[in-house]
N, C-alpha and C positions, 0 to 999 in steps of 0.2 A: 504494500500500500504506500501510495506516496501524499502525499500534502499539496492540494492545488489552491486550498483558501484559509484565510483565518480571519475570523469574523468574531468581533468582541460585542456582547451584551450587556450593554452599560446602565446603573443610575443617569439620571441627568448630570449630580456632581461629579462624578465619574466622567463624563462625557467634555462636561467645561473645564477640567483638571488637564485631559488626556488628548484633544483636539489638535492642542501645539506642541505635544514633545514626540512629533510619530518618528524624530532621528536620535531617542534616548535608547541608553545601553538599559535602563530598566524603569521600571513605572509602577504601578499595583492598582486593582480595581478591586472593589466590592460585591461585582457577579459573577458569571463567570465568560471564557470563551470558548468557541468551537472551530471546530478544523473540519473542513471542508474535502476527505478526501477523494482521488481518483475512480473508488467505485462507487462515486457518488455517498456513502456511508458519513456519518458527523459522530466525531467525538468530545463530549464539553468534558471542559478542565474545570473545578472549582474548589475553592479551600473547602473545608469537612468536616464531620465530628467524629468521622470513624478510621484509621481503630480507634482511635483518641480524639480528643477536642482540639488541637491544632495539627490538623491533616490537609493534607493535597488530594485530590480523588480525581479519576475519568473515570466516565462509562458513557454509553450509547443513545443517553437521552440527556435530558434537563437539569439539572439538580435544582432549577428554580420553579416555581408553580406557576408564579406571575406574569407576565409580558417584561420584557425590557423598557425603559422610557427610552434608549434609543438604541440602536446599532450599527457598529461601524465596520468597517473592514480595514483591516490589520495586516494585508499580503504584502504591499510594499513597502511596510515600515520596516527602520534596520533590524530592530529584532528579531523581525522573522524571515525579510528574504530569501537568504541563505537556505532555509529550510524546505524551501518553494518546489517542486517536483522533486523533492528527497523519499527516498525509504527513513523510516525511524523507528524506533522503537521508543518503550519507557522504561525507565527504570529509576526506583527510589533509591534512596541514599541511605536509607535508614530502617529502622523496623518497624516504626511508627508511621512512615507517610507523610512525615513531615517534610523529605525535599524531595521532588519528584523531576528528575531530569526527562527531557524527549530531546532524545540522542539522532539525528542524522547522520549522515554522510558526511557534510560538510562542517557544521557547530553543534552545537543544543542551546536548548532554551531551559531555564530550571525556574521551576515554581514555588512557595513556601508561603504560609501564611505568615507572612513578616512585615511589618511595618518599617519602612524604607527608612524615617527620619529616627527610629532608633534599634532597630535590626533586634525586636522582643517579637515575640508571639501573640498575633490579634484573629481571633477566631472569623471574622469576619472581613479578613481581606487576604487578596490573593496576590502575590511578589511575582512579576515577570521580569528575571534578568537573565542576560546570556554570560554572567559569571556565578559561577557555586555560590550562592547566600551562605552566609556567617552569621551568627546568632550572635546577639548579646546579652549582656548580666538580666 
């Protein structure tokens, strides 16, 4: 399976946050995204509570019940190009699901429920950066 899209499901603050940094090495949103791939198939990414209360999860549908207030598309942005008609796989870091790499051919992307202004664990948001998250005190 390869990656032909990545389409992010935003809050509205989420969306006026995220609008101007689409050439940032990382960002974080409060729903989640999905991946668009080549057999037509979508896999959403989103923070978690399982196995534990700050986890990373995919599976094949929604993890949100609600509608989006907006959504964008994420293919061209630097974080993901690279990953653009890649094979990838995923694989966590840990035993808990707290850092969830999707590994291509060319980079990966890692995800974590971390808050970027001080790299602690927030159950309700999701770290997109294309370097390995580091946890703080």
């Amino acid at each position: 399976m390869k990656i032909e899209k990545v389409i992010y499901e935003l809050y509205e603050s989420d969306y006026s946050y995220i609008k101007d940094i689409t050439e940032a090495d990382a960002h974080e949103i409060d729903r989640e995204i999905y991946l668009v791939l080549d057999n037509g198939k979508h896999i959403y990414i989103s923070w978690s509570n399982e196995p534990m209360q700050f986890s990373v999860g995919y599976k094949d549908h929604h993890w949100f019940k609600n509608e989006p207030d907006k959504t964008m598309e994420a293919t061209s942005w630097k974080i993901w190009k690279d990953t653009i008609g890649q094979e990838f796989e995923f694989v966590y870091h840990d035993k808990n699901n707290q850092v969830l790499e999707l590994k291509s051919t060319n980079t990966s992307v890692y995800f974590a429920p971390l808050e970027k202004e001080n790299n602690n664990w927030s159950i309700d948001v999701l770290h997109i950066s294309n370097t390995l998250p580091t946890v703080g005190s």
